[in-house]
N, C-alpha and C positions, 0 to 999 in steps of 0.2 A: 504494500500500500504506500509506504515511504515513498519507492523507487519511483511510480508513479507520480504522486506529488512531484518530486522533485525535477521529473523529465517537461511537467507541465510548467514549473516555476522557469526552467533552463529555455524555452521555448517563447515561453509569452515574452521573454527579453531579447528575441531576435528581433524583431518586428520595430519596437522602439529605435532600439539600435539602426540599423539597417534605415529608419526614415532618418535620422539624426546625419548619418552620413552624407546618406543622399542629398539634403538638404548642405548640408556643408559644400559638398561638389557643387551644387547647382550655384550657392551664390559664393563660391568661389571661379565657376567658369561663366557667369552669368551678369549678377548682380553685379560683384565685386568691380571688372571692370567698367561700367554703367555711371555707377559712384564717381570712379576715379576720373572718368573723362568729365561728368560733369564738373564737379569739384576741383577739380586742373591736376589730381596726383601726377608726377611723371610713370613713364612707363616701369622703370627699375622699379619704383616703390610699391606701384601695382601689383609685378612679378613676385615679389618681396611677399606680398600678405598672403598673393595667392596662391605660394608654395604652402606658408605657412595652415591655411584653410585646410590645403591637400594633405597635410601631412596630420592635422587634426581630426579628417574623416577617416584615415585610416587605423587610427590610432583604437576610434569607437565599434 
């Protein structure tokens, strides 16, 4: 009965995760540069956060 619970606890946590990421990617290939052009970032600073994003969603 444990094992059960516990494959159900391990499972509802992909989902979350898994949007979390996605979400990171999206406004790290998305949003992120959108921002920067309007706001004037140069492009290196751009690069900068949105390695930073990427390495965030994988992390999750």
């Amino acid at each position: 009965m444990q094992n059960q619970q516990k494959n159900i606890v391990e499972e509802g946590g992909e989902l979350p995760s898994l949007l979390l990421g996605a979400g990171f990617a999206l406004a790290s290939l998305i949003i992120l540069p959108a921002l920067a052009q309007r706001v004037g970032i140069g492009a290196s600073l751009t690069i900068a956060l949105r390695g930073a994003l990427m390495r965030a969603s994988n992390r999750i």
